[in-house]
Chimera marker file (.cmm) of the C-alpha trace (Angstrom):
<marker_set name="trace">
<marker id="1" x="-178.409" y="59.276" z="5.082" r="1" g="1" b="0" radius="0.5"/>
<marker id="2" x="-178.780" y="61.927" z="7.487" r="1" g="1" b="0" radius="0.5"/>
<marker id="3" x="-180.471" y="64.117" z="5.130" r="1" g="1" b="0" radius="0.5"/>
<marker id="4" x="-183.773" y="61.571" z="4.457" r="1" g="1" b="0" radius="0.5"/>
<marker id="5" x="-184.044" y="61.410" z="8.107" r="1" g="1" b="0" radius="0.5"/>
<marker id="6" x="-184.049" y="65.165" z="8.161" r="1" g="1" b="0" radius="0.5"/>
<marker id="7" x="-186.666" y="64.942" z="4.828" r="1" g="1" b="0" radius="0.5"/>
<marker id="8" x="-188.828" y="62.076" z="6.706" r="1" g="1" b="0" radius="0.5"/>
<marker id="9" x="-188.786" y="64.357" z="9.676" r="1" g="1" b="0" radius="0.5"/>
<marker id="10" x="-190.118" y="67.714" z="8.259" r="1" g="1" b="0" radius="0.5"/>
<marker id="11" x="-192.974" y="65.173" z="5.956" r="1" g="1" b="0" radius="0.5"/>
<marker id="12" x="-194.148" y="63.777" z="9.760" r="1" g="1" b="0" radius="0.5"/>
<marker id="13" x="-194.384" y="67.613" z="10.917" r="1" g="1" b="0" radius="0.5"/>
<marker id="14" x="-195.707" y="68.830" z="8.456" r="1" g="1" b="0" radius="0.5"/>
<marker id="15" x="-198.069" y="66.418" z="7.447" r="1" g="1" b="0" radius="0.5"/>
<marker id="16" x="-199.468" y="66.022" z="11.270" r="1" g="1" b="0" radius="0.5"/>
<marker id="17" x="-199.924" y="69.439" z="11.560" r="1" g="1" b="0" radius="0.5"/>
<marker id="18" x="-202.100" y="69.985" z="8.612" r="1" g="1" b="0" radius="0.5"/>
<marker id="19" x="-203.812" y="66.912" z="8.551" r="1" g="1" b="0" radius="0.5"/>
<marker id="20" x="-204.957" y="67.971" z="12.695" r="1" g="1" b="0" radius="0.5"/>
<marker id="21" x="-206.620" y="70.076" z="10.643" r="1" g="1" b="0" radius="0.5"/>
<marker id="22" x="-208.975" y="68.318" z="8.302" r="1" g="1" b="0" radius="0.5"/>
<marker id="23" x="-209.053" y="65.215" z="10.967" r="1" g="1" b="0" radius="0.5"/>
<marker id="24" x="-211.040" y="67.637" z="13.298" r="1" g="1" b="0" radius="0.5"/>
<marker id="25" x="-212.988" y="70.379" z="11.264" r="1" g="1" b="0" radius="0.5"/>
<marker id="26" x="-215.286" y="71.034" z="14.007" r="1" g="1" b="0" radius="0.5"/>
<marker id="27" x="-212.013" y="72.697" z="16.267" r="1" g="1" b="0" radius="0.5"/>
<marker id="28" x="-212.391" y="76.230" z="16.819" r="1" g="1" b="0" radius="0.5"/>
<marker id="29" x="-209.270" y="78.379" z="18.179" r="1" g="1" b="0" radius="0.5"/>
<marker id="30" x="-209.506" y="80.759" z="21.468" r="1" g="1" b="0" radius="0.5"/>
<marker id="31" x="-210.385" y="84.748" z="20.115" r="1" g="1" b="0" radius="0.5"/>
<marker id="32" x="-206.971" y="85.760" z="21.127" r="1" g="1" b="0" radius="0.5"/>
<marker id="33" x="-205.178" y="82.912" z="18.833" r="1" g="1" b="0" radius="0.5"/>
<marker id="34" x="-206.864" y="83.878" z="16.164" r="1" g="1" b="0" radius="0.5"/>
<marker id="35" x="-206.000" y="87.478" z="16.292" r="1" g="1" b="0" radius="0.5"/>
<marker id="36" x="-202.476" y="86.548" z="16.885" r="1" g="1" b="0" radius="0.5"/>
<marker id="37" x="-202.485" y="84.347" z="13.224" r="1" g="1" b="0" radius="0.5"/>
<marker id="38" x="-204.169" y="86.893" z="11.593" r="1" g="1" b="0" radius="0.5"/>
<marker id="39" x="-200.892" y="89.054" z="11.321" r="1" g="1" b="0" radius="0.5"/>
<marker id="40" x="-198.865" y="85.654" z="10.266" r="1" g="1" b="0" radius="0.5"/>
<marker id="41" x="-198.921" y="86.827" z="6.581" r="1" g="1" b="0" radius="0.5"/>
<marker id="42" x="-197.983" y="90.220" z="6.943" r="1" g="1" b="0" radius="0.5"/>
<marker id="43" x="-194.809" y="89.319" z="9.113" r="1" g="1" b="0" radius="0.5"/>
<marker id="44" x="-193.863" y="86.456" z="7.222" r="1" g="1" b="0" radius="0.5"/>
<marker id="45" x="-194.489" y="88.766" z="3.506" r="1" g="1" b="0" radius="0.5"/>
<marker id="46" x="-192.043" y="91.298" z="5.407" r="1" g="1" b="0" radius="0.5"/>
<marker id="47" x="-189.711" y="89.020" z="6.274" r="1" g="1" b="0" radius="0.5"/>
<marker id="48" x="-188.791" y="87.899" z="2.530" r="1" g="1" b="0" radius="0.5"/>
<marker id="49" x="-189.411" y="91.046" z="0.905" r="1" g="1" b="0" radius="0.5"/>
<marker id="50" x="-187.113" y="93.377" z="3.254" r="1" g="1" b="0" radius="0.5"/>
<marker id="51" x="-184.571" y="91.733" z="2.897" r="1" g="1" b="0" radius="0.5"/>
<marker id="52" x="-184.613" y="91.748" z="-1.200" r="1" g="1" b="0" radius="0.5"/>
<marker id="53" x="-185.116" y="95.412" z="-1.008" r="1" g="1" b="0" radius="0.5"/>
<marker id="54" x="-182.004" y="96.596" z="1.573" r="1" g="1" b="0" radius="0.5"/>
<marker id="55" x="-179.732" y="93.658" z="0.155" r="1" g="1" b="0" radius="0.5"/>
<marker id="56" x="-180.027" y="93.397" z="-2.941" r="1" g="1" b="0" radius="0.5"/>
<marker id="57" x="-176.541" y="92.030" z="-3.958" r="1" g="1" b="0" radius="0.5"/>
<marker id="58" x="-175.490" y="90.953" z="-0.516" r="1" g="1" b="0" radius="0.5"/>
<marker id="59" x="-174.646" y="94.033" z="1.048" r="1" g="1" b="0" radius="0.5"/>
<marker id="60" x="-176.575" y="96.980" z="2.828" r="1" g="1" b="0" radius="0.5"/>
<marker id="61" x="-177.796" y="99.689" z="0.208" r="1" g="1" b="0" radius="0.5"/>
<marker id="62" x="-179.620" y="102.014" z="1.508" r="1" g="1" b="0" radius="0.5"/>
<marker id="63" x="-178.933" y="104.970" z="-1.234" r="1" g="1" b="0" radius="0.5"/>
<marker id="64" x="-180.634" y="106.886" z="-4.154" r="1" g="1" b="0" radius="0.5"/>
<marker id="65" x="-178.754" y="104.308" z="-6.209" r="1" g="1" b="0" radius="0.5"/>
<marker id="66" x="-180.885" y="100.924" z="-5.575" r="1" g="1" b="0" radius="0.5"/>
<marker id="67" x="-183.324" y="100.431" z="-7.437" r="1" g="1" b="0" radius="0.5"/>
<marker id="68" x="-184.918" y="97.515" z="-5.916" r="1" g="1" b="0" radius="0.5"/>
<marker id="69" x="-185.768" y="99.789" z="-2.472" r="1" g="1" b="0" radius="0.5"/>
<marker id="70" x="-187.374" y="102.774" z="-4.528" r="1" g="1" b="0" radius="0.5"/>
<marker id="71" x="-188.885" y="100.881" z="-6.480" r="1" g="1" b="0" radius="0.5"/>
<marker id="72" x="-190.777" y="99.151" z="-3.431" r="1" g="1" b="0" radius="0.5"/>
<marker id="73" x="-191.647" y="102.324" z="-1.696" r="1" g="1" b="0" radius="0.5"/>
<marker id="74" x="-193.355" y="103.446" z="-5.312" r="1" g="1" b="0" radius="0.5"/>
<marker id="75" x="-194.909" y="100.116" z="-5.160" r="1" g="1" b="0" radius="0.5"/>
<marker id="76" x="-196.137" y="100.554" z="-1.321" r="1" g="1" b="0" radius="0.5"/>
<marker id="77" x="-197.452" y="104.386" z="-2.254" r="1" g="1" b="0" radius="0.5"/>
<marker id="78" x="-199.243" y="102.554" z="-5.720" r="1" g="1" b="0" radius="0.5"/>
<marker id="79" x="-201.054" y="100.474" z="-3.284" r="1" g="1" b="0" radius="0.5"/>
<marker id="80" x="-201.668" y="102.909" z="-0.424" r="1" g="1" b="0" radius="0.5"/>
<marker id="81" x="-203.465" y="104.993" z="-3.284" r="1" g="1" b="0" radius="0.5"/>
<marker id="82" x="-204.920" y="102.649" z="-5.578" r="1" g="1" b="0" radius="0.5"/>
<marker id="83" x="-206.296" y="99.851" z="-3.049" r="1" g="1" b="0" radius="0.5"/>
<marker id="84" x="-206.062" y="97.792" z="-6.462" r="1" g="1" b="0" radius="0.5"/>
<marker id="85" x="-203.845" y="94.932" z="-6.865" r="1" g="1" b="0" radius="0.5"/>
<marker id="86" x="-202.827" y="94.507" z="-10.136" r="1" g="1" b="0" radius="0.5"/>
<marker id="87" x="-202.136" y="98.644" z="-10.610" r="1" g="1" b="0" radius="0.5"/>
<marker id="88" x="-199.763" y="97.947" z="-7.621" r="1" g="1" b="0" radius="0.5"/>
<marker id="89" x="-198.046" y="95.000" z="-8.934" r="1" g="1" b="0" radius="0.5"/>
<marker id="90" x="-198.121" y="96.426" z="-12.715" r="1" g="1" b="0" radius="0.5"/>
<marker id="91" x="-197.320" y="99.655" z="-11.372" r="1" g="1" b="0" radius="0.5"/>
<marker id="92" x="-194.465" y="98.616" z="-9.119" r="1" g="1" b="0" radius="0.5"/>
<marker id="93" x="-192.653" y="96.355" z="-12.267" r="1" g="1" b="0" radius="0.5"/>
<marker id="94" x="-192.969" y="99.134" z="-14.492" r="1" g="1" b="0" radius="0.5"/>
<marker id="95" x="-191.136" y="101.377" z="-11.509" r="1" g="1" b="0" radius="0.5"/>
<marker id="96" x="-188.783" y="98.584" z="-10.967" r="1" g="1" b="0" radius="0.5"/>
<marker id="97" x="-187.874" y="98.523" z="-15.200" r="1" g="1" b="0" radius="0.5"/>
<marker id="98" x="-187.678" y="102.516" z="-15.656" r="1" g="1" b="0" radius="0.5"/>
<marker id="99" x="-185.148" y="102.443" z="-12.220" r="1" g="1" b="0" radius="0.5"/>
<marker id="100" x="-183.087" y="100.238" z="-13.748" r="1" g="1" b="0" radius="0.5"/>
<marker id="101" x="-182.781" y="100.966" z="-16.867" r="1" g="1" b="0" radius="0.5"/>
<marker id="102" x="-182.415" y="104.684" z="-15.660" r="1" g="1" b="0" radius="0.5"/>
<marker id="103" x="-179.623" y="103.720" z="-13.179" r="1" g="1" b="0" radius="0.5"/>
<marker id="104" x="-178.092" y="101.972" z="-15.890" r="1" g="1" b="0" radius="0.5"/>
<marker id="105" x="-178.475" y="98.599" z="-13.853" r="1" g="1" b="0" radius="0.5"/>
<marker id="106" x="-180.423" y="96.106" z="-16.740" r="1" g="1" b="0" radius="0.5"/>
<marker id="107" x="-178.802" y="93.128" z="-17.923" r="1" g="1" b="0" radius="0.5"/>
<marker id="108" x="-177.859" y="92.820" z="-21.081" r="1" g="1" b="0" radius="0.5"/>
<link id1="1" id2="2" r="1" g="1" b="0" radius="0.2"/>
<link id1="2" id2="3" r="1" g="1" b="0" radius="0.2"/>
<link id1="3" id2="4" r="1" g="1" b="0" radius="0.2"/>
<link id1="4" id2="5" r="1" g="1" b="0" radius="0.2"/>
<link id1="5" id2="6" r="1" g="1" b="0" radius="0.2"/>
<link id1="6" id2="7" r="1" g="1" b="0" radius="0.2"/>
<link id1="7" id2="8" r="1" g="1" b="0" radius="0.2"/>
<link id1="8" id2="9" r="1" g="1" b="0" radius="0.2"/>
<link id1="9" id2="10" r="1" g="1" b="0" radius="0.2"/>
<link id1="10" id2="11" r="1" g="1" b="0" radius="0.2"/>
<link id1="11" id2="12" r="1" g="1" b="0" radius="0.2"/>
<link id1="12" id2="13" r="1" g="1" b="0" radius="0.2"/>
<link id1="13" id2="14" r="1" g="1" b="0" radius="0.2"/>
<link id1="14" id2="15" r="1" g="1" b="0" radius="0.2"/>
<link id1="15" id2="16" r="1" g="1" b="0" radius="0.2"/>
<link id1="16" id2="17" r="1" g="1" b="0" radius="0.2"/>
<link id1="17" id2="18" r="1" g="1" b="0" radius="0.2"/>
<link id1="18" id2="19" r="1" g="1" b="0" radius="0.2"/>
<link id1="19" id2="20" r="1" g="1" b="0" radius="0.2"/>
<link id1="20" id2="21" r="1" g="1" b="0" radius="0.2"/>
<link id1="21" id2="22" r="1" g="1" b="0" radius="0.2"/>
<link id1="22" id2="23" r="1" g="1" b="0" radius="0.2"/>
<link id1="23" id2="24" r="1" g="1" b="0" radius="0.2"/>
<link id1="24" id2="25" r="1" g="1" b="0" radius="0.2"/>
<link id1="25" id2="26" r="1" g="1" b="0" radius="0.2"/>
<link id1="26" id2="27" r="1" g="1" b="0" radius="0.2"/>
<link id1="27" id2="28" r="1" g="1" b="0" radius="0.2"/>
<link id1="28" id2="29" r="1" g="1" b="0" radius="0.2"/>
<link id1="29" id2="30" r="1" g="1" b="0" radius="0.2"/>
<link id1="30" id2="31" r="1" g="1" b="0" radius="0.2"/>
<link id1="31" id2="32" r="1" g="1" b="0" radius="0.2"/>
<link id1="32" id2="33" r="1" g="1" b="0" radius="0.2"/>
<link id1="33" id2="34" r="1" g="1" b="0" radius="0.2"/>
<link id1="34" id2="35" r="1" g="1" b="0" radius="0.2"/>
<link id1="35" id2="36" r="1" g="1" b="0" radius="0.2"/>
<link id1="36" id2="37" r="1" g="1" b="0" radius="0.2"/>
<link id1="37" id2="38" r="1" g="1" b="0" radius="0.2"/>
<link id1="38" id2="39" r="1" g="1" b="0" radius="0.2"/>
<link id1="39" id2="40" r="1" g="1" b="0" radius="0.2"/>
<link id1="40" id2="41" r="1" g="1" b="0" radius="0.2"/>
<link id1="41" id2="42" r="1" g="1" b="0" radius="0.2"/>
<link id1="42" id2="43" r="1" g="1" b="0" radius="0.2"/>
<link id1="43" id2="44" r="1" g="1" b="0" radius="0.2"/>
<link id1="44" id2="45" r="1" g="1" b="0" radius="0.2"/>
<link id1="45" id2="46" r="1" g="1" b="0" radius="0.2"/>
<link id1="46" id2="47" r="1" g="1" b="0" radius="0.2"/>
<link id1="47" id2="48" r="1" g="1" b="0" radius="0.2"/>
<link id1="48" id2="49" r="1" g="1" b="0" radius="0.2"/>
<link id1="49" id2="50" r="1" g="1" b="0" radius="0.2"/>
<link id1="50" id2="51" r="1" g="1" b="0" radius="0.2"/>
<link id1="51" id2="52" r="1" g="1" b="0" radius="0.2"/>
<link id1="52" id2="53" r="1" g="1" b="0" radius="0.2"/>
<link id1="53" id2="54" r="1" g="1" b="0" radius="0.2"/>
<link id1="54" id2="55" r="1" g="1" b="0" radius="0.2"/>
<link id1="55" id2="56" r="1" g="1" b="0" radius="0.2"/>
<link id1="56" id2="57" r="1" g="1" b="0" radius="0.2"/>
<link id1="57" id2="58" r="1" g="1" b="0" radius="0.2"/>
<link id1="58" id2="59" r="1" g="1" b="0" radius="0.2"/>
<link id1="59" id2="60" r="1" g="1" b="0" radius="0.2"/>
<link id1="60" id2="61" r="1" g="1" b="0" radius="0.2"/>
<link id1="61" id2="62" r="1" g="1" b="0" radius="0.2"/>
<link id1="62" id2="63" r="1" g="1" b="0" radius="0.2"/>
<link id1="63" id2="64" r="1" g="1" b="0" radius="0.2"/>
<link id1="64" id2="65" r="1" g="1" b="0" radius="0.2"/>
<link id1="65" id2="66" r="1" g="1" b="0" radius="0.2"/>
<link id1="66" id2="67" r="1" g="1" b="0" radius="0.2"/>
<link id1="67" id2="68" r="1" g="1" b="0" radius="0.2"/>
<link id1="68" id2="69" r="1" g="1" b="0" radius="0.2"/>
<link id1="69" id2="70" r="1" g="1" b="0" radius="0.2"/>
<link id1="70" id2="71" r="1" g="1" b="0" radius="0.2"/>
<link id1="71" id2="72" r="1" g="1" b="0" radius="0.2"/>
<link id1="72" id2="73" r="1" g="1" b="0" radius="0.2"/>
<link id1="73" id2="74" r="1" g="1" b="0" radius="0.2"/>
<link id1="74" id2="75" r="1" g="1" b="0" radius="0.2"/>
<link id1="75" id2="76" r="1" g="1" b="0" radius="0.2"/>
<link id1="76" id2="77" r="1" g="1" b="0" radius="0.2"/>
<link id1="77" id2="78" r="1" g="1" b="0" radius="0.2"/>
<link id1="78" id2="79" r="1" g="1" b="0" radius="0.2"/>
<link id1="79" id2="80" r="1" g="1" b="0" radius="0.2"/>
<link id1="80" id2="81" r="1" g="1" b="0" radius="0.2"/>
<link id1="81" id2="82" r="1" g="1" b="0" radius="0.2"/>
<link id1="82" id2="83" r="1" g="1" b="0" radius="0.2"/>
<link id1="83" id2="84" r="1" g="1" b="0" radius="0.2"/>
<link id1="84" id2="85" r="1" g="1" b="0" radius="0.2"/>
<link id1="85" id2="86" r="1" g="1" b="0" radius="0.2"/>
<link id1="86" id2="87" r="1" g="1" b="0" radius="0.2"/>
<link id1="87" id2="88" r="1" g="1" b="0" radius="0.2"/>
<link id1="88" id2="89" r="1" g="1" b="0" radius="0.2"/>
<link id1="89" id2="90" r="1" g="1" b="0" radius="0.2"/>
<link id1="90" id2="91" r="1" g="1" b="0" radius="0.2"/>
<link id1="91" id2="92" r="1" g="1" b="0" radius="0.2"/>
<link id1="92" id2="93" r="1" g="1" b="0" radius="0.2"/>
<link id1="93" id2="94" r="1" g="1" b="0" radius="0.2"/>
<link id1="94" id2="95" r="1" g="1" b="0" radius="0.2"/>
<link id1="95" id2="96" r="1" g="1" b="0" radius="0.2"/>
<link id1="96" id2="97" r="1" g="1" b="0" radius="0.2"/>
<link id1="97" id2="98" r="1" g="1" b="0" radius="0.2"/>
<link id1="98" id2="99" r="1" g="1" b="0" radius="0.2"/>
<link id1="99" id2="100" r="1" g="1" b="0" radius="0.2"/>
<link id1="100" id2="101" r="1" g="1" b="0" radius="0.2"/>
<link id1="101" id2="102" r="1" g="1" b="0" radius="0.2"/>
<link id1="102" id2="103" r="1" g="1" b="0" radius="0.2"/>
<link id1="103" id2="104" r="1" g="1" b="0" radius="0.2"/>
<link id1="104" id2="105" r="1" g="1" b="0" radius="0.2"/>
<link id1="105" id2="106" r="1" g="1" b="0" radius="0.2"/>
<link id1="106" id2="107" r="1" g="1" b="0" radius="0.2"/>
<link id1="107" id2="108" r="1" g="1" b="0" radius="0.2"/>
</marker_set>
């Protein structure tokens, strides 16, 4: 039972927080707020991907052997060059295939 309470809970936040934002569309937010959300997406973005890309089977791999962190600075050099999204993301799977099948690392 404790876990609906916990599921009613998080509806009740989140609902009330989002709907504070249709209920009042008029509602502007102070300069300095709004600079501060505008690097929400960035730090959030970094906070999933990182992980994948030091971890990526539960440990710390930080050598010339994991694919998954080479592959991601290829894919952050793609975009610092191209300014194009889908030669980043089509360049950076491509990367991320020749690595690992390279490495010797694809499923099969």
């Amino acid at each position: 039972m404790n876990a609906w309470w916990l599921i009613i809970g998080m509806l009740a936040i989140t609902f009330s927080i989002r709907y504070g934002l249709f209920a009042w569309p008029n509602l502007r937010f102070p300069p300095w707020l709004g600079r501060a959300l505008h690097y929400v997406p960035v730090a959030v973005l970094t906070a999933i991907v990182v992980p994948g890309l030091l971890m990526p089977e539960d440990r710390l791999a930080m050598g010339w052997d994991n694919a998954y962190l080479l592959a991601g600075l290829a894919t952050i050099a793609i975009a610092a060059i191209s300014r194009h999204l889908l030669a980043t993301i089509l360049g950076g799977l491509v990367t991320f295939m020749l690595l690992r099948g390279l490495l010797g690392q694809l499923p099969l």
